[in-house]
N, C-alpha and C positions, 0 to 999 in steps of 0.2 A: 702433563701434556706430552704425548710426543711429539718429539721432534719433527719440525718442517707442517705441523698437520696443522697451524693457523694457516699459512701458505696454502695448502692445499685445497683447504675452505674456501682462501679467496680467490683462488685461480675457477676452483670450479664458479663462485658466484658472478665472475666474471663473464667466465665463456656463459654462461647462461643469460647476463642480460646482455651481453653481444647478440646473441640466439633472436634472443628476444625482438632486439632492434633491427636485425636483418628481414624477422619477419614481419614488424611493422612496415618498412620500407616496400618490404615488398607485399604487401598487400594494401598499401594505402591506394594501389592505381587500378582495386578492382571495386567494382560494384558492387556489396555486397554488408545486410546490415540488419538490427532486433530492433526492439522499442530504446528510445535514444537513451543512452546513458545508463540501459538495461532498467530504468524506473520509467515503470507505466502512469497514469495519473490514478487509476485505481489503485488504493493500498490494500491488497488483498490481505480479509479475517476480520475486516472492520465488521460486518456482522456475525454473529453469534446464536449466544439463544434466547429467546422469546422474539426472534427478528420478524416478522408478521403479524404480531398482536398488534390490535388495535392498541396505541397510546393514548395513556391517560387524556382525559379534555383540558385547556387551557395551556396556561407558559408552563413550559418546562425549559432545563439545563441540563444537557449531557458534558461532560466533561470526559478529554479521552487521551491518557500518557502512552507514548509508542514509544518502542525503543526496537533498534533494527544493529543488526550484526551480520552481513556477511561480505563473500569473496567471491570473484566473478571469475577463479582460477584462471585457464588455459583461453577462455573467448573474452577475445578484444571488445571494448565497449566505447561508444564513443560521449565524447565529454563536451560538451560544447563544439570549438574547434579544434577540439584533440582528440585521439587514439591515443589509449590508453591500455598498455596489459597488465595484468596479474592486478587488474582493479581491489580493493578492499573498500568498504563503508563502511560506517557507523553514524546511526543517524538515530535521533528522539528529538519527540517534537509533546506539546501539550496543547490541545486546541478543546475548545467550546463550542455548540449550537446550541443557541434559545432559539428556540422552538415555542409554536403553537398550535394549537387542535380545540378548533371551533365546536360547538355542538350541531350546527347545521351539518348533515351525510352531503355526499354524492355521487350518485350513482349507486343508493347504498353504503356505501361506504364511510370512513372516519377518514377523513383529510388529516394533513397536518403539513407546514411548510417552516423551514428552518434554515441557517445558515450557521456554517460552522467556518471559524479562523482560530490562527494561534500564533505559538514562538515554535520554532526549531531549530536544530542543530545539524552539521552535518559535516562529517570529514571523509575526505577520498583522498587515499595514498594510491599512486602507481608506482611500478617497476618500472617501467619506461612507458613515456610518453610522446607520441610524435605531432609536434607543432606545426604551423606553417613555417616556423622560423629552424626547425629542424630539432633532430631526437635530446631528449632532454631525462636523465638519467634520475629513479626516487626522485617524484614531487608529491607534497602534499598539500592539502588544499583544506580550512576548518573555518566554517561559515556559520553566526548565529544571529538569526533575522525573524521578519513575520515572512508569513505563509500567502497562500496564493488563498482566494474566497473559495466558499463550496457551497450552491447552495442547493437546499434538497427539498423535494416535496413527496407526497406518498400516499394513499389511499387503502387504508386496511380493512378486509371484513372479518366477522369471525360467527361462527354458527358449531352450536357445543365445541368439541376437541380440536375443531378444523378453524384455522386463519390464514386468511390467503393475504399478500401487500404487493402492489403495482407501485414504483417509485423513478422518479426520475433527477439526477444530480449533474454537475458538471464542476466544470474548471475556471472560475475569474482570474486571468493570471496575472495578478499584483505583485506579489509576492517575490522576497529578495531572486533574483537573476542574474546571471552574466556570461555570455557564452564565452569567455578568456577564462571562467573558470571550473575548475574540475570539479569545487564544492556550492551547489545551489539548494536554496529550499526550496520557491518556485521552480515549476517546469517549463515555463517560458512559452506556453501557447494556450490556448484555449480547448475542451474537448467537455462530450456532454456525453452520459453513460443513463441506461435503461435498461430495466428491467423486473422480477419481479418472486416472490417468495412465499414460502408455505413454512407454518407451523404447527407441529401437533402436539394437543400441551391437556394431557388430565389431568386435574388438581386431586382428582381421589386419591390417584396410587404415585401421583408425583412427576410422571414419565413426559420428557418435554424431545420434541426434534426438530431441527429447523435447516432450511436451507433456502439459499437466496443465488439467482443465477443475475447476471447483465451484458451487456454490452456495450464498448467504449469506440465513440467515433472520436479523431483526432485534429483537430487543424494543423498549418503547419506554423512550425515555430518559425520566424521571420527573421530570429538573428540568427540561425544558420541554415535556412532553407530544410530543412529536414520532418519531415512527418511522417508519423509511426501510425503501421496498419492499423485495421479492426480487431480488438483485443475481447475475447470473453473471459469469463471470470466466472465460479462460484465458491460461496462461503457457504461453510457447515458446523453440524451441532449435534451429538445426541448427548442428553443428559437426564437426570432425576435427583428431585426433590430428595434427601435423605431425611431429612424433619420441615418443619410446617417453613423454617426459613435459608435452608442449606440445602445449597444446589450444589453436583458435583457431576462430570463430563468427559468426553473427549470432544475437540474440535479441530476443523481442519480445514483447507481453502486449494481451490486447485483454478491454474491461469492460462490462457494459453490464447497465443496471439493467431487471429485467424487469418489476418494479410500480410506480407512483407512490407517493408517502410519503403519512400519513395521521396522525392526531392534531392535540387541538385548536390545538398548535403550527405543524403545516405551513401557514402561513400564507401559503406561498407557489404552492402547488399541487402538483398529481403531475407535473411535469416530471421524465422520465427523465432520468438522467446515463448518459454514456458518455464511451470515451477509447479510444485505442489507442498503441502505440508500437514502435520496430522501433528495435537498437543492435547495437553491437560486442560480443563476449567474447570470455574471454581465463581460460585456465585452466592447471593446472599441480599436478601430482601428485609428490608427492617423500618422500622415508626420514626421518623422526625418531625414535630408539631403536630401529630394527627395525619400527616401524608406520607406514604409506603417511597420512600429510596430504595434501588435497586442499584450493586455492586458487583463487577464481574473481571475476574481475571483468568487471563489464558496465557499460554505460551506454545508457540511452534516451532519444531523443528522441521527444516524446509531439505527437500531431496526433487530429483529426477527435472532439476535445472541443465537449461540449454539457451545460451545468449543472453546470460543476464546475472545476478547475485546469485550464492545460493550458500544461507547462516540461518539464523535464529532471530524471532520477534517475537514482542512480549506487550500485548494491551492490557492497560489497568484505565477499567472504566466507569462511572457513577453517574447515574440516572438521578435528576433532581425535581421532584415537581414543584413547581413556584405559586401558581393560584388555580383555580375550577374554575370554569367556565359558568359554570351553574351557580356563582354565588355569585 
């Protein structure tokens, strides 16, 4: 090692979260801010591919592992009652919906209505964070709880190649909370998302595409007054069958917040959030008891963020059907 150059490291790490802390201070007195804690309640990529087909009739079980990695760099985020920079997460969660899908249509269509809960995990480290009680140097925060509810409902048609689904979900917010801290699994307010998606899927030559648009209206969260704009979102997919049960793809999600946030909270302004990201999939259909499972893993890497994370996320998901309707 040369000489003096531990010193060196630290003076510079110094002046930097000095840097840092000046410009919390001073920017905690302007109005100006993204979706709270830069996490929307939509988890953008939860759809994929076959996302439009009609579902199977009867109970079914989706089961769905996430796991999320990134860094919210140079924009400030706000964390309950704190500002926070040089934010980082890492977060996985594992959650279920049973599900069911009547044989009666409507509207033509194949209903289906479900609820989906689970466990997660979640750590948020800052470089500095500024409290009410004043600036507070590296905290971090590792929280593991159940989830907020979600429930979903959805109407699919499908006529040869083409499947259209209209769907509507939101946000029960039960789920572990605390606006004192940096690391939550719930989002601490209620908000209800719409919208709707298209599949194109030949089984002769294999060829599958899919993509699902919505939008997320917000309530405000009431342990710190803060409510984050109108947010859209869409999920994507092209891929192909490469034998009768190996699906293989890219997929990709892109987000983008349509109103600035507001309440006496948003203390940080209406700064839009957005993000995008484009990965690999990888799918796989197969026999258990006589009923078709269906398996799918993807991974994204996420780019052209502004007011919020921007790392890697990784769904590993398994489609279960439990009985027919018809029997």
């Amino acid at each position: 090692m040369v000489p003096g150059a531990g010193s060196t490291t630290s003076e510079h790490s110094t002046l930097r979260v000095a840097s840092l802390a000046a410009a919390l201070l001073q920017l905690a007195s302007v109005t100006a801010r993204a979706d709270e804690g830069g996490t929307p309640f939509w988890t953008s990529g939860q759809f994929a591919s076959l996302a439009a087909t009609p579902p199977s009739l009867g109970w079914s079980l989706a089961l769905t592992a996430y796991g999320y990695d990134g860094n919210a760099g140079e924009s400030l985020l706000t964390k309950g009652r704190a500002i926070v920079a040089n934010a980082n997460q890492r977060s996985q969660s594992l959650t279920m919906q049973p599900g069911y899908s009547p044989q009666t249509t409507l509207f033509g269509g194949q209903p289906f209505i479900g609820l989906s809960f689970g466990i997660g995990g979640n750590r948020v480290r800052g470089d500095v964070t500024l409290l009410p009680s004043g600036v507070q140097v590296s905290r971090s925060d590792t929280l593991y709880a159940g989830t907020d509810l979600y429930p979903f409902a959805s109407l699919s048609w499908a006529r040869g190649n083409d499947n259209w689904m209209a769907y509507t979900t939101g946000d029960i917010p039960v789920g572990a909370y605390r606006a004192s801290r940096l690391a939550n699994i719930g989002i601490g307010h209620a908000a209800i998302d719409a919208g709707g998606g298209y599949t194109y899927y030949d089984a002769k030559n294999g060829l599958e595409a899919s993509a699902v648009a919505g939008v997320t209206y917000n309530w405000e969260n009431t342990h710190t007054n803060y409510r984050n704009g109108l947010d859209s979102h869409l999920d994507w997919d092209a891929s192909r069958f490469l034998t009768a049960n190996w699906q293989a793809g890219v997929a990709g999600y892109l987000y983008y917040q349509l109103t600035g946030d507001s309440g006496s909270g948003a203390v940080l302004g209406p700064f839009k959030s957005r993000i995008a990201a484009i990965g690999p999939e990888l799918g796989c259909q197969f026999i258990v008891g006589g009923q078709q499972w269906y398996a799918n893993l993807r991974a994204y890497w996420e780019f052209w963020a502004r007011n919020r994370y921007e790392g890697y996320a990784i769904f590993a998901t398994l489609n279960i059907p439990l009985a027919n309707a018809s029997k």
